[in-house]
N, C-alpha and C positions, 0 to 999 in steps of 0.2 A: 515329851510326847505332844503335847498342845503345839509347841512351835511348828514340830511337823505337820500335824493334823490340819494344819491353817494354812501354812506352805502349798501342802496335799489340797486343799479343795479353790485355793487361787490358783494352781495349776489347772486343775479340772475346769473352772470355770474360765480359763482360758482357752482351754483347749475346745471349748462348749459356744463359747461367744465368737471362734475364730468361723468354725461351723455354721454359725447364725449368724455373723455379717456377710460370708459367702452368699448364702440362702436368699437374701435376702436385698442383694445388689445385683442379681442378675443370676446367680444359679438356680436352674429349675430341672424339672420332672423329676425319673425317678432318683437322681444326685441329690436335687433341694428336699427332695422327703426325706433320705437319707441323713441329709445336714442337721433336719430340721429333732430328727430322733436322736442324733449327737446330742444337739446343744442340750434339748432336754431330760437324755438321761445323764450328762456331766452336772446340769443344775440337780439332781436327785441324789446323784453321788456325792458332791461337794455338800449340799444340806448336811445327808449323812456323815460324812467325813467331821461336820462341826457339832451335831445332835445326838447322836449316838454313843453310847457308852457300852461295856464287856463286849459279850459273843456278836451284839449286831453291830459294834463298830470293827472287830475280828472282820466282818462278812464284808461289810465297808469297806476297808483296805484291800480285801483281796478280788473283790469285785471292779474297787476305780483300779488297781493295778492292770489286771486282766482288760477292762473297756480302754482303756493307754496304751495298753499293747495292740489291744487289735484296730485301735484310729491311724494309730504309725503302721502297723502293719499292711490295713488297706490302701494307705496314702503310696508307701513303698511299691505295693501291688503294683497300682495304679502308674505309677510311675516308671513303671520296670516293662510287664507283659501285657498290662491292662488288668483291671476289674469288671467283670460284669457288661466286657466291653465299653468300658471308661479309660480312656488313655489320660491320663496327667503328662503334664509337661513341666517342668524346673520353673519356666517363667510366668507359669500364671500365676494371679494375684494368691499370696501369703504361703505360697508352697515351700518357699525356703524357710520359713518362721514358723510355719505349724510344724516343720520336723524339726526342730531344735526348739522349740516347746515340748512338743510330744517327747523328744528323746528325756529331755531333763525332767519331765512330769515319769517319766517311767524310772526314771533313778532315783528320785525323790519317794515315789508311792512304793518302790521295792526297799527302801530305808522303812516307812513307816510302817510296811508291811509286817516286815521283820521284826520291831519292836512293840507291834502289838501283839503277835502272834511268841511271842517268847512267853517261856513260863516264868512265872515269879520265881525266885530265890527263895527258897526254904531255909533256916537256920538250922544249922547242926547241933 
């Protein structure tokens, strides 16, 4: 579980810092505020994901799974119909990299999800 839990918040803080160097090279209004509440609720999750122990690192996991789901989910948005009247495009800068982060950070956090969220083995 530790392996994961350290995998899980190098994701997050990937997917947090990709957020924050956008922000911070040229994206602005309300996109860079948006960036700007990624990067720092991936740094509070990945904290969590390493400080946390029982039901609040339980909350942990299924909290960075779900924020992973909805970073790929709005990037997809974005990229498909528009968000919030935000069109993305395939070539701007790290668009192909944050979805093949985001994808593998959502397969990894639904691994660790599942193993913390399991009940212990009783003996017979």
């Amino acid at each position: 579980m530790t392996f994961l839990r350290i995998l899980s918040a190098i994701l997050l803080l990937a997917v947090g810092g990709i957020h924050l160097f956008l922000r911070f090279t040229g994206t602005g209004g309300p996109l860079g505020v948006m960036f700007v509440l990624n990067g720092i609720a991936a740094i509070v999750l990945a904290v969590g994901m390493l400080a946390l122990r029982g039901r609040l690192l339980k909350l942990a996991t299924v909290l960075s799974l779900l924020f992973m789901l909805a970073s790929l989910t709005a990037l997809l948005l974005a990229l498909t119909v528009s968000l919030f009247g935000i069109r993305e495009v395939w070539t701007y800068t790290l668009v192909p990299q944050t979805v093949v982060v985001d994808a593998i950070g959502i397969v990894v956090l639904a691994i660790t999800t599942a193993v913390a969220l399991r009940r212990p083995r009783t003996a017979a």
